[in-house]
C-alpha positions as CSV (number, residue, x, y, z in Angstrom):
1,X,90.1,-7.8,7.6
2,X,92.4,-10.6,6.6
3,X,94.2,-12.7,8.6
4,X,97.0,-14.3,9.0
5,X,97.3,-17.7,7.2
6,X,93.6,-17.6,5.7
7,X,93.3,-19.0,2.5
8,X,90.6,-19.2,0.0
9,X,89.7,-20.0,-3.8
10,X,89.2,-17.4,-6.1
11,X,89.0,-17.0,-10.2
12,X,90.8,-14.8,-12.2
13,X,89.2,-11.9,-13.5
14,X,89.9,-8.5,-15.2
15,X,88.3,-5.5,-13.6
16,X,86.6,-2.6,-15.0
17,X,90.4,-0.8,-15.6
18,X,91.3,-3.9,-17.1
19,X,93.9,-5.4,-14.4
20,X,94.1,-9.1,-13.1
21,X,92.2,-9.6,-10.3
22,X,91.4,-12.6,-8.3
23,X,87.8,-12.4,-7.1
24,X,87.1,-15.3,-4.3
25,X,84.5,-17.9,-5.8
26,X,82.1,-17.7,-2.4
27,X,82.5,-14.1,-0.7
28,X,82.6,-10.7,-1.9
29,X,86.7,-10.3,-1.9
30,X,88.4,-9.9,-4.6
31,X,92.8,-9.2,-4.8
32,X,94.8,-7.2,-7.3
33,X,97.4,-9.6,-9.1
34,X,100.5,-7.2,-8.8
35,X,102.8,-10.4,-9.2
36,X,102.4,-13.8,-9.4
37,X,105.2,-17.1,-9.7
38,X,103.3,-18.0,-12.9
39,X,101.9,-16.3,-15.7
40,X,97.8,-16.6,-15.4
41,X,95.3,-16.8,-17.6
42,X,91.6,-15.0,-17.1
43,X,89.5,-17.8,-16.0
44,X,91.9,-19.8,-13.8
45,X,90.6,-20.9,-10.5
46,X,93.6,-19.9,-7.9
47,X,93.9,-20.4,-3.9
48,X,95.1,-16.7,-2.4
49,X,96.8,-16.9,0.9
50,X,97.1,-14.2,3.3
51,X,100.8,-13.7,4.9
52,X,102.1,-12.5,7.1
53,X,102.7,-8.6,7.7
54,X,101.7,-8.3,3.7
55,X,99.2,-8.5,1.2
56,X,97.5,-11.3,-0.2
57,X,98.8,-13.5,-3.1
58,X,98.3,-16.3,-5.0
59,X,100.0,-19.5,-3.6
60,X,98.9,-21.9,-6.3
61,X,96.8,-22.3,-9.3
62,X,94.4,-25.0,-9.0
63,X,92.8,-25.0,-12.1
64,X,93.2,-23.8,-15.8
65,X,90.0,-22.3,-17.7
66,X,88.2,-24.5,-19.6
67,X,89.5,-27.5,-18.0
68,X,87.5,-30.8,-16.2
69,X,88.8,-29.4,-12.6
70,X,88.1,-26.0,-13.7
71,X,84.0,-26.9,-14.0
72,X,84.6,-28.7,-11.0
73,X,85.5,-25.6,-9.1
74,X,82.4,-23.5,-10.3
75,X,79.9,-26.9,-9.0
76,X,81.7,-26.0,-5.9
77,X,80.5,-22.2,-6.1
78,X,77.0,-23.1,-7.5
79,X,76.5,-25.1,-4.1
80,X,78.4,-22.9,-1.7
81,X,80.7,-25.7,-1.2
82,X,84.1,-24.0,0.0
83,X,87.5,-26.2,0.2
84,X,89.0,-23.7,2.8
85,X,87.4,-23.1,6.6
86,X,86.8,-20.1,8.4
87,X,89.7,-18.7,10.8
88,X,87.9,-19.5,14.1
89,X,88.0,-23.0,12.6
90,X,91.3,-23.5,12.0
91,X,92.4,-21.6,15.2
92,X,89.8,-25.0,17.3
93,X,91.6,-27.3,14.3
94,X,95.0,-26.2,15.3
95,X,94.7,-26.4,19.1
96,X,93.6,-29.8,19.1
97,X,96.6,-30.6,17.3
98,X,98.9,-29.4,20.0
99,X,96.7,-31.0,23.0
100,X,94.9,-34.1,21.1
101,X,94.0,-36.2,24.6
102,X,95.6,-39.2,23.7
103,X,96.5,-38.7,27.6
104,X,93.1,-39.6,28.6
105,X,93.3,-41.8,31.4
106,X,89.8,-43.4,30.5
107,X,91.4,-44.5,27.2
108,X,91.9,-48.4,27.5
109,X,95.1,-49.3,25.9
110,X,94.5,-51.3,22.8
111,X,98.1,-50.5,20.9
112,X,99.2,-54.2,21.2
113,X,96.3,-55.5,18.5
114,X,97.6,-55.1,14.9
115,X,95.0,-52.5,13.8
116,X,95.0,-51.7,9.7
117,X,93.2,-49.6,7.8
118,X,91.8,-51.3,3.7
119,X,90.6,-48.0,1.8
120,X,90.6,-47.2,-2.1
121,X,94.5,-46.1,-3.0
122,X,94.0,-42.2,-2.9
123,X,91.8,-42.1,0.5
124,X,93.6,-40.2,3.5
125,X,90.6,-39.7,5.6
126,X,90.2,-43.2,7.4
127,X,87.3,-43.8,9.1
128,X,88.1,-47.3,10.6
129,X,90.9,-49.8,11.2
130,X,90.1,-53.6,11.8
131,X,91.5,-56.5,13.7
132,X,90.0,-60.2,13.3
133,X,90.8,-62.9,15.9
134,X,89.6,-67.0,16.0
135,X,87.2,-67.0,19.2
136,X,86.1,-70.6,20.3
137,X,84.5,-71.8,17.2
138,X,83.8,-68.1,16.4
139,X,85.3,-65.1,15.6
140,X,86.5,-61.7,17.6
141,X,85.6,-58.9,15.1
142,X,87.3,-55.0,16.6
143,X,86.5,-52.4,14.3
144,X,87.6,-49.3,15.1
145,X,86.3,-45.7,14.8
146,X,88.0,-42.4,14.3
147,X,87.1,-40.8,17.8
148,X,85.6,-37.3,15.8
149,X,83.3,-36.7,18.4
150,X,85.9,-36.6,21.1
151,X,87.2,-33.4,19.1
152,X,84.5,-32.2,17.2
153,X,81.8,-31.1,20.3
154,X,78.6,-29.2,19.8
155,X,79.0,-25.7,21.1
156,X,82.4,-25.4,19.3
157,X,83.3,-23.5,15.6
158,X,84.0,-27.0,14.7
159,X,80.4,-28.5,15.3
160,X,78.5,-25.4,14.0
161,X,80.8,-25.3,10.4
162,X,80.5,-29.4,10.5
163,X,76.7,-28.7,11.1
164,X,76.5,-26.4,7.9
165,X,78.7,-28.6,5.8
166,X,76.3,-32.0,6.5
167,X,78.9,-34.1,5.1
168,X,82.2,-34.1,3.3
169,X,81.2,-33.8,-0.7
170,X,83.6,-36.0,-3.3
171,X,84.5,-34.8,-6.9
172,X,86.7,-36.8,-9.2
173,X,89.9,-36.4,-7.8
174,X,89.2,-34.2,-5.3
175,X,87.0,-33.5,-2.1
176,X,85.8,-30.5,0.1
177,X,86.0,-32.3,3.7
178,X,83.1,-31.6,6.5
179,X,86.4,-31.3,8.8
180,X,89.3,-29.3,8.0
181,X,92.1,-31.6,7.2
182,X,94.3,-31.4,9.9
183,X,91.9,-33.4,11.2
184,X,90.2,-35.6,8.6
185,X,93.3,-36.5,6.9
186,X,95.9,-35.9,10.4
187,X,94.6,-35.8,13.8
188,X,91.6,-37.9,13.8
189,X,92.4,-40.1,10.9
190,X,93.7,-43.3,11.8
191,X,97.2,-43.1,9.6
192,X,99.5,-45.9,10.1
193,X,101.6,-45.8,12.7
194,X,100.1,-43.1,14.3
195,X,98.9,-43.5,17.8
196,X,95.0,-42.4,17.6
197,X,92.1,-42.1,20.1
198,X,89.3,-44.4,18.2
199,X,85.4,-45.4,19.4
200,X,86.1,-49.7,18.9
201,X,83.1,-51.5,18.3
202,X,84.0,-55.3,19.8
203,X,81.6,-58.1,18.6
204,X,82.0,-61.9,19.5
205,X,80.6,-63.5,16.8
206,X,79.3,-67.3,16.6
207,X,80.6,-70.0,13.9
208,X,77.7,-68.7,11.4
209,X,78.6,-64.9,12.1
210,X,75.8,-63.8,14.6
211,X,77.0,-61.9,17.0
212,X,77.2,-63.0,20.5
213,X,78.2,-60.4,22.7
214,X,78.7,-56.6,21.2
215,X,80.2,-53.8,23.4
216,X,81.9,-50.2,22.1
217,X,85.0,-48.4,24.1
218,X,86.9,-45.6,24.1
219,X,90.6,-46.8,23.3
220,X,94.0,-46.3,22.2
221,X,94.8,-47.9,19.1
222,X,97.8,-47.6,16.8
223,X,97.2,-48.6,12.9
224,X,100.0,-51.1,11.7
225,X,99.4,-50.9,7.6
226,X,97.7,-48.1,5.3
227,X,96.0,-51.3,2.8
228,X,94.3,-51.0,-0.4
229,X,91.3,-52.8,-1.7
230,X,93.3,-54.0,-4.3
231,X,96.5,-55.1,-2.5
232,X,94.2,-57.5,-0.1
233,X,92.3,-59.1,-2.9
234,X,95.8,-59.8,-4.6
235,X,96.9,-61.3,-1.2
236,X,93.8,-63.5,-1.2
237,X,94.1,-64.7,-5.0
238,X,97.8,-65.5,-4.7
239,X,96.6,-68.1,-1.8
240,X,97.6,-66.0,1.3
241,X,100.4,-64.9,0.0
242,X,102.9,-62.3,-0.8
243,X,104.2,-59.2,1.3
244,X,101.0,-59.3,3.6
245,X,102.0,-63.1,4.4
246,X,104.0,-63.5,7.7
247,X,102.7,-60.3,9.3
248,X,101.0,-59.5,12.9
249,X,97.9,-58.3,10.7
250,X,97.6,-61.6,8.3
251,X,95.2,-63.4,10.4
252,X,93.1,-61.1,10.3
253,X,93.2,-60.6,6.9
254,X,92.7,-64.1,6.2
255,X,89.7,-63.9,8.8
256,X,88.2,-61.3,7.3
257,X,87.0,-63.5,4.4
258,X,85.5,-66.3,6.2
259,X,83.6,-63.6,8.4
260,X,82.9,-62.3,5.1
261,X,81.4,-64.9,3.2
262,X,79.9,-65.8,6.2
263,X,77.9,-62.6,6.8
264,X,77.0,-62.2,3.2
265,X,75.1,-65.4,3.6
266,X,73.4,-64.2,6.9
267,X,72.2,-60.9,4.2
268,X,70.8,-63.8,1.6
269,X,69.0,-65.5,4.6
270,X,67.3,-61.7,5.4
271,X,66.1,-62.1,1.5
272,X,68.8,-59.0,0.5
273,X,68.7,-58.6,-3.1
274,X,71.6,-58.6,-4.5
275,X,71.8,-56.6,-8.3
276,X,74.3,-57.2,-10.7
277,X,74.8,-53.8,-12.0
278,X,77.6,-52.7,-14.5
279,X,78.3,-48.8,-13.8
280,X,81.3,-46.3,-14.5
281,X,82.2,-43.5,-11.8
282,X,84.4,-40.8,-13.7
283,X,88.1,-39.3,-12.9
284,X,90.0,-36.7,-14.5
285,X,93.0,-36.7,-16.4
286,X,96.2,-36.8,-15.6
287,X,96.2,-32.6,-15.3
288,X,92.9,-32.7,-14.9
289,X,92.0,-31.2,-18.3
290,X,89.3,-33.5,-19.0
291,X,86.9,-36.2,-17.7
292,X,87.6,-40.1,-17.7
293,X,85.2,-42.6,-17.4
294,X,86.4,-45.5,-15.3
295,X,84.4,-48.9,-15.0
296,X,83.1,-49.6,-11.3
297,X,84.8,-53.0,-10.7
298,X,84.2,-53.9,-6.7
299,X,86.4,-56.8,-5.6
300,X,85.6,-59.3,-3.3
301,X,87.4,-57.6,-0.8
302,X,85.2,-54.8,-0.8
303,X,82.7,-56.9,-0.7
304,X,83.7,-58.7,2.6
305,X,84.6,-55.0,4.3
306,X,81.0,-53.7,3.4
307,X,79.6,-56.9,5.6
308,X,82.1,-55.5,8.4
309,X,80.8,-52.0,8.0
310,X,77.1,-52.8,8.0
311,X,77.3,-55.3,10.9
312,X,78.7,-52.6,13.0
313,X,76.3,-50.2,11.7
314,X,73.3,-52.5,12.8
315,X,74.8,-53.6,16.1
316,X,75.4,-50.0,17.0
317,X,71.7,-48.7,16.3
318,X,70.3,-52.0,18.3
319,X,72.4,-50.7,21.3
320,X,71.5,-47.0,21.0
321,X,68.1,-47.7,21.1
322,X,67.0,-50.6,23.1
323,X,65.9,-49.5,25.7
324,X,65.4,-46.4,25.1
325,X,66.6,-43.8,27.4
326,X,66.1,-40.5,27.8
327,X,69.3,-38.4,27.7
328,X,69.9,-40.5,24.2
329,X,69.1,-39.5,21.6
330,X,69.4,-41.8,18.8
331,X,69.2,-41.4,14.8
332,X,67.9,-44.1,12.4
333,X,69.0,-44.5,8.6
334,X,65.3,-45.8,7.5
335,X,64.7,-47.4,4.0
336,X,60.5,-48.0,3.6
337,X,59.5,-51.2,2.0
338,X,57.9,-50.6,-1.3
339,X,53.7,-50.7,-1.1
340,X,51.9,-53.4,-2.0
341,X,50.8,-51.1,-4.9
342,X,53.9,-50.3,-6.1
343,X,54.6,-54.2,-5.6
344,X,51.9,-55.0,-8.3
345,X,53.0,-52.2,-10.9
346,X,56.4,-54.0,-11.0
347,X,54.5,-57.3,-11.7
348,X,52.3,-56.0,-14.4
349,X,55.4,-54.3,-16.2
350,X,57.1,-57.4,-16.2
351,X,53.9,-59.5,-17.1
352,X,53.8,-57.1,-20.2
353,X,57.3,-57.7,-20.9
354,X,57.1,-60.8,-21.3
355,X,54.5,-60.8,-23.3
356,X,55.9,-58.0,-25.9
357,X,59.0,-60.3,-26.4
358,X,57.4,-63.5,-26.2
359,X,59.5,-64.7,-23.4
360,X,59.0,-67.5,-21.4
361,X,56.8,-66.6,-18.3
362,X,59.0,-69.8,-16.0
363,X,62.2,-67.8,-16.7
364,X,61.3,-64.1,-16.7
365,X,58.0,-63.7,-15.4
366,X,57.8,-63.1,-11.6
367,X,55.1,-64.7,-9.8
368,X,54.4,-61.6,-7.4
369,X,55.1,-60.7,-3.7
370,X,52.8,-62.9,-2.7
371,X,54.2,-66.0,-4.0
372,X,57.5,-65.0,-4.9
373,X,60.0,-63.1,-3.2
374,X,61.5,-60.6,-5.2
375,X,65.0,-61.5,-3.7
376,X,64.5,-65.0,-4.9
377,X,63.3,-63.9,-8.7
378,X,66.2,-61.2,-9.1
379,X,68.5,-64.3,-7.9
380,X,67.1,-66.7,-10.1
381,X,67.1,-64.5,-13.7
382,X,69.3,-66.4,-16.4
383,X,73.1,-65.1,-16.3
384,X,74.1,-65.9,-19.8
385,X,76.1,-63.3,-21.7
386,X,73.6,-63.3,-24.4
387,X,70.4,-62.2,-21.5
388,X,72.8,-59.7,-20.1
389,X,70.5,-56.7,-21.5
390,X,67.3,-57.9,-20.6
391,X,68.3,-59.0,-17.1
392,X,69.7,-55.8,-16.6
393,X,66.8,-53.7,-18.0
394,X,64.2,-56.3,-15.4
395,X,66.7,-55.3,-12.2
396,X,66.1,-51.5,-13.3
397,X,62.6,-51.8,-13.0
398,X,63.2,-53.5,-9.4
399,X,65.4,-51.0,-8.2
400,X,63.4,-48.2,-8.5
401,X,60.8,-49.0,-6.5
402,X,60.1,-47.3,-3.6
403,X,61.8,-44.4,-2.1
404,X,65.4,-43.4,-1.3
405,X,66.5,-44.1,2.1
406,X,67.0,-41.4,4.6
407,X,67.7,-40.5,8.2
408,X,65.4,-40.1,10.7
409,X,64.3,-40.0,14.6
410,X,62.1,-42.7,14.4
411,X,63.2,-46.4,14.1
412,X,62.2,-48.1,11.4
413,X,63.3,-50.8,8.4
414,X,66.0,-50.7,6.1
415,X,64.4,-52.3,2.9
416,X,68.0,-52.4,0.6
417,X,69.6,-54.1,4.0
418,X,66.7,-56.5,5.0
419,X,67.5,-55.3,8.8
420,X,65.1,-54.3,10.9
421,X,66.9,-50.7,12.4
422,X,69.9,-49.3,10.8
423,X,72.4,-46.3,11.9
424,X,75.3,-44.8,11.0
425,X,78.9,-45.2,13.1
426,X,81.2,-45.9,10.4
427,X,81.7,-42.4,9.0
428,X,82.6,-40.2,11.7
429,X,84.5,-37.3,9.8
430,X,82.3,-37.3,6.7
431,X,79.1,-36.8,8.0
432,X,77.4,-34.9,11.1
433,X,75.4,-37.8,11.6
434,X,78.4,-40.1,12.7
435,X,79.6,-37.8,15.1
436,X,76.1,-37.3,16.6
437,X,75.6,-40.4,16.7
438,X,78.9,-41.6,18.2
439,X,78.2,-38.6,20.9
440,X,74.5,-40.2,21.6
441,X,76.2,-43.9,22.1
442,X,79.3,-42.7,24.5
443,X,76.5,-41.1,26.4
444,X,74.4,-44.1,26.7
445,X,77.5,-46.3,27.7
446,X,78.5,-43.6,30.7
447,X,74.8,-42.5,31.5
448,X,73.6,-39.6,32.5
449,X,75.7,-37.1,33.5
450,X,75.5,-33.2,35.5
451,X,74.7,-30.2,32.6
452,X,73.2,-32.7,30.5
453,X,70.3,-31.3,28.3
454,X,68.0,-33.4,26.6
455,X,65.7,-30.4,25.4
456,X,68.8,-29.2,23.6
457,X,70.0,-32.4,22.3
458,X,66.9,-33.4,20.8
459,X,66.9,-29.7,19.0
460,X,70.4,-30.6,17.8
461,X,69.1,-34.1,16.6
462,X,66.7,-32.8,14.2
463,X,69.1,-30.0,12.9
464,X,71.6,-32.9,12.2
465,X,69.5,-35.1,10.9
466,X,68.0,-32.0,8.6
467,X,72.0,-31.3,7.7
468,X,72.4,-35.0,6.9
469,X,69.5,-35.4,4.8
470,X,70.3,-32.2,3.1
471,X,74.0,-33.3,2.0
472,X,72.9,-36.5,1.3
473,X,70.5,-35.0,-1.3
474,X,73.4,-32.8,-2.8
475,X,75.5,-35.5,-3.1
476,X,73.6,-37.3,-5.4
477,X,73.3,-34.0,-7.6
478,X,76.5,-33.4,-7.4
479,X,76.9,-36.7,-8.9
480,X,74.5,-36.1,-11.7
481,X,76.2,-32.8,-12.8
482,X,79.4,-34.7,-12.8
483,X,77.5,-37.2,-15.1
484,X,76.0,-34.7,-17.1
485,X,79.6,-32.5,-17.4
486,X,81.4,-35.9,-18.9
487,X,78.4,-36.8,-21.4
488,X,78.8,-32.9,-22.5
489,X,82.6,-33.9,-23.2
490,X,82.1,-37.2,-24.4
491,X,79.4,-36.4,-26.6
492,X,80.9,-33.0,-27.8
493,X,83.9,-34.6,-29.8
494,X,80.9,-36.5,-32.0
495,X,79.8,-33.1,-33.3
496,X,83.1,-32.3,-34.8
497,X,82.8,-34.5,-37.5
498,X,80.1,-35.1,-40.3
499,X,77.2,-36.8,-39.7
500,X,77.9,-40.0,-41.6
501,X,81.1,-40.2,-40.3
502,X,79.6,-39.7,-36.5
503,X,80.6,-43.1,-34.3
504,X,77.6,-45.3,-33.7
505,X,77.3,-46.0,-30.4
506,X,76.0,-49.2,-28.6
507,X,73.9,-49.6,-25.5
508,X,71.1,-50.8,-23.6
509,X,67.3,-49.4,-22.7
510,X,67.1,-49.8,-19.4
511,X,63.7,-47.5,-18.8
512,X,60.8,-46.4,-20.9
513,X,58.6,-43.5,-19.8
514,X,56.5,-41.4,-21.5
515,X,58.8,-38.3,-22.2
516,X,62.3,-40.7,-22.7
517,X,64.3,-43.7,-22.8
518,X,66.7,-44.4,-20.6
519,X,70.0,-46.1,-22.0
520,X,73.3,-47.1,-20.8
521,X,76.4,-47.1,-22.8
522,X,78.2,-50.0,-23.6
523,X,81.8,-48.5,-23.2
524,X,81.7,-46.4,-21.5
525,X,78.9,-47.5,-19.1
526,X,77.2,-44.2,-18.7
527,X,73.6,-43.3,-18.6
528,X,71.5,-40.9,-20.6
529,X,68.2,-40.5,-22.1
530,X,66.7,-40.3,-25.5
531,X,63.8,-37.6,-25.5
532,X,60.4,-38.1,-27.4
533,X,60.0,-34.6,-28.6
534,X,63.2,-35.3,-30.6
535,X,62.2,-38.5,-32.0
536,X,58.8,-37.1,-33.3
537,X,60.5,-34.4,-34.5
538,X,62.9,-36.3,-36.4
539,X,60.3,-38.3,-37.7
540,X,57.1,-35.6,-37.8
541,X,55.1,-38.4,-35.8
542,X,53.9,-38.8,-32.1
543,X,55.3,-41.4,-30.0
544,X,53.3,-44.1,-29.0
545,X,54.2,-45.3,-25.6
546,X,53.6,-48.9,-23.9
547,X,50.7,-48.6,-21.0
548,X,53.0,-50.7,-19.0
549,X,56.5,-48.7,-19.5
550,X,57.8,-51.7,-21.2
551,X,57.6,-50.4,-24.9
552,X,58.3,-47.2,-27.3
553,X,56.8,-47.0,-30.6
554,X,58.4,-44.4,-33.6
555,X,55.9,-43.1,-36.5
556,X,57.4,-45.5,-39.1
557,X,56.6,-48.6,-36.9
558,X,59.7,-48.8,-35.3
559,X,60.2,-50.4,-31.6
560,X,62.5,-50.1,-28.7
561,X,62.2,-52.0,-25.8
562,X,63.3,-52.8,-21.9
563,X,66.2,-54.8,-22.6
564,X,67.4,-53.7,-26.2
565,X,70.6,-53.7,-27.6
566,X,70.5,-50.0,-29.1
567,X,72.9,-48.8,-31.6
568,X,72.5,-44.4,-31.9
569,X,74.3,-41.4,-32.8
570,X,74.6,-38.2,-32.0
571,X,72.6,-35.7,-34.3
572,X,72.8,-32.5,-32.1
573,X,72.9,-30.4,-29.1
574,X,69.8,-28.5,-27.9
575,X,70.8,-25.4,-26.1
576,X,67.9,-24.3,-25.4
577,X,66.6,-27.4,-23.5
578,X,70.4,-28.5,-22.6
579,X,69.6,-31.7,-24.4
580,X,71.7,-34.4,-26.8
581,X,69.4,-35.2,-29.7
582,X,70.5,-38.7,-30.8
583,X,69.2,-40.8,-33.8
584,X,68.4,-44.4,-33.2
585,X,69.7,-46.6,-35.9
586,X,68.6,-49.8,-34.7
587,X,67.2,-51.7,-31.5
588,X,66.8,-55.6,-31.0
589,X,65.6,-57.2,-28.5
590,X,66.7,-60.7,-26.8
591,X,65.6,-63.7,-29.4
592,X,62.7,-65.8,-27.2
């Protein structure tokens, strides 16, 4: 039975007597269409809300068929993914609303430091608001927490549909939040001027940025400014000024970039390797009809607040976990070093690059792990616009190695970081991790307390750190599917027109292997591959691939290598394989 104020997403439909229905995208429910504000069309993805003392009806249409939002919806479906929450969630959701503990007489009262929050433009879920202060010769650094774990308890409907979730999942332009948004976006977020319960993470830091003296409380905080990326880098390149000049927050804006820089240095003296990757993420549309390609540009500013975030990450595991007790029960976001195998493939590759271009083994070649670290090689490739290809084709290669990082039970390295533990504080309503993990560390700071149950904890550990691994996982297909849904537009629009009047486009190989290349676009910068079977099939010839990976060979002779500047076009689409077929036109490689 439905009830009162449940929503849920549906698709219109026609039923066997040929009448409008709108069948829910994720449960078997399905509502007859007797009216609606709007005229619909079969194929529209809808939100039906239940009201009260009637029937079911549409209260918006969220989609058009054959639309960019519209294929968004049906990822959703494919992945179980539901935008709405279950009743027994909202009723939890709704009651913390009306009694949200910001009463607590163990909440210190930090309302008098001039808290902001710096997010993209469009976020309303924020995680963490920062203050910076001058300390001696040092630096105060607060950074604090939404307090989800304060509302969000295991035992509850809120933990158990949090639990399922894993995560909150992103789409362009649109999200389907772990936490219902009453909370992620109202209660818990930390909206400006808004008093907020938060988790602050304090660190004294020294003039170099090493931290001195680290402690986390519960507090009372109120958020002074909603700040964008943008808006703070503008602030910094107009000199420290502008509208964020003059303002209880300013210091610690201008703070923020000497900690910044400073702790950005303190990741080049752990031998972090920094990559200079070009990459596009992809929006929709104003209406969301269709896809946009957007070129990633991150500003320094996002730069700096990255250092904040991982400094509090790292400084949070170290005091989870040392020592270890046993009512905590920590979780660890591992990254393993690559082998000394995989080490020495990477070597060879590049060995044989260089010698298929004929570069110069001081500039390119890498002297191995043993003499070399890869840190310092990646840092010391030429920059020039005209090496831009083959420097980003040689950071490929030293990306990929090893394996993606994950979470965990047992401590252990963070390769990509340089650190030797790393955890997870800094996203406490979008992922179950964060709020297990903020649970674990209030635990550790009160100690053990009556009713606790380590047996039962450390069964929940391993069932978050499952769910976290899980959503991580499809995140990053999520991702792909996006990817692949925009290429399908992009590259659709080439097939309207004649071959020879096709538009050439321009790119790099970035990866050779022995079934594809792998090339990125020039504009925009988006990833695909070029498949073998195609190319001997345009050419009635085998393939001829490079032992190392570093080389491709076509029946007539011709070569395409790491590095290339590729110019292609788009010959067909392969239903059956769900392939692009593209025809190489040219590839040339850097001049030695």
């Amino acid at each position: 039975m439905t009830t009162t104020g449940e929503r849920w997403i549906a698709q219109v439909q026609r039923d066997e007597q040929g009448r409008l229905v709108a069948r829910a995208r994720y449960v078997a429910r399905e509502v007859l269409v007797l009216d609606a504000a709007e005229p619909l069309e079969v194929g529209a993805t809808v939100e039906v809300c239940a009201s009260e003392g009637g029937a079911p009806g549409i209260a918006e249409v969220l989609a058009r068929p054959g639309t960019a939002r519209g294929a968004l919806y049906g990822l959703m479906e494919e992945h179980h993914l539901k935008p709405t929450f279950p009743r027994a969630v909202i009723d939890e959701a709704e009651a913390l609303v009306a009694n949200p503990g910001l009463d607590d007489p163990a909440l210190e009262d930090w309302t008098g430091l001039p808290f902001v929050t710096i997010d993209n433009v469009g976020s309303r879920d924020l995680d963490q608001a920062l203050v910076l202060e001058r300390d001696g010769d040092g630096y105060r650094f607060c950074y604090a927490l939404a307090d989800a774990s304060y509302y969000v308890r295991p035992g509850t409907e809120l933990f158990r549909e949090a639990l399922a979730r894993g995560s909150s999942y992103y789409f362009p332009g649109m999200s389907v939040p772990m936490l219902p948004r009453a909370l992620s976006e109202g209660l818990v977020s930390l909206n400006e001027g808004k008093l907020r319960r938060a988790l602050v993470f304090e660190a004294r830091l020294d003039a170099k940025g090493a931290p001195r003296e680290v402690r986390f409380v519960r507090a009372l905080i109120r958020s002074r400014r909603k700040l964008t990326y943008d808006g703070v880098q503008a602030f910094h390149d107009a000199g420290c000024a502008g509208e964020l000049a003059d303002q209880p927050f300013t210091e610690s804006l201008r703070l923020m970039r000497e900690l910044g820089e400073l702790l950005m240095a303190r990741a080049d003296e752990r031998n972090v390797i920094r990559f200079d990757r070009t990459s596009a993420h992809i929006e929709l549309t104003e209406g969301g009809e269709r896809f946009h390609p957007v070129l990633d540009r991150r500003n320094a500013v996002e730069r700096w607040n990255e250092q904040l975030s991982l400094l509090c990450n790292m400084e949070g595991s170290r005091l989870l976990s040392a020592p270890q007790e046993a009512h905590v029960q920590p979780i660890f976001k591992v990254h393993p070093r690559p082998s000394e195998s995989q080490l020495e493939k990477l070597k060879a590759r590049l060995d044989a690059l260089v010698e298929v271009l004929g570069l110069d083994p001081a500039v390119w070649g890498w002297r191995g792990s043993g003499e070399e670290l890869l840190a310092d090689y990646i840092a010391r490739l030429p920059r020039a616009a005209e090496t831009k290809r083959l420097r980003a084709a040689v950071e490929r290669q030293a990306m990929l190695l090893g394996s993606a990082s994950s979470f965990s039970l047992e401590k252990g390295p963070h390769y990509g970081l340089a650190a030797d533990e790393y955890g997870r504080f800094s996203s406490p309503m979008r992922e179950i991790v964060g709020i297990f993990t903020h649970k674990e560390l209030i635990e550790k700071l009160t100690g053990p307390q009556p009713g606790d149950d380590n047996a039962r904890d450390e069964a929940l550990r391993e069932q978050v750190i499952e769910a976290g691994n899980r959503a991580r996982s499809l995140q990053r297909r999520i991702e792909r599917q996006v990817h692949k849904l925009a290429l399908d537009q992009w590259f659709a629009a080439d097939l309207e027109r004649p071959l020879e009047e096709r538009p050439v486009h321009e790119g790099t190989v970035l990866g050779v292997r022995s079934s594809r290349l792998y090339v990125q676009l020039d504009d925009p910068p988006l990833e695909f591959k070029i498949y073998t079977a195609h190319l001997e099939q345009l050419d009635s010839a085998e393939v001829q691939v490079h032992p190392a990976r570093v080389q491709l060979t076509r029946g007539a002779g011709e070569t395409m290598r790491l590095g290339d500047h590729i110019r292609l076009r788009v010959v067909e689409y392969d239903a059956d394989r769900d392939h692009w077929c593209f025809e190489p036109l040219s590839s040339e490689p850097l001049e030695a």
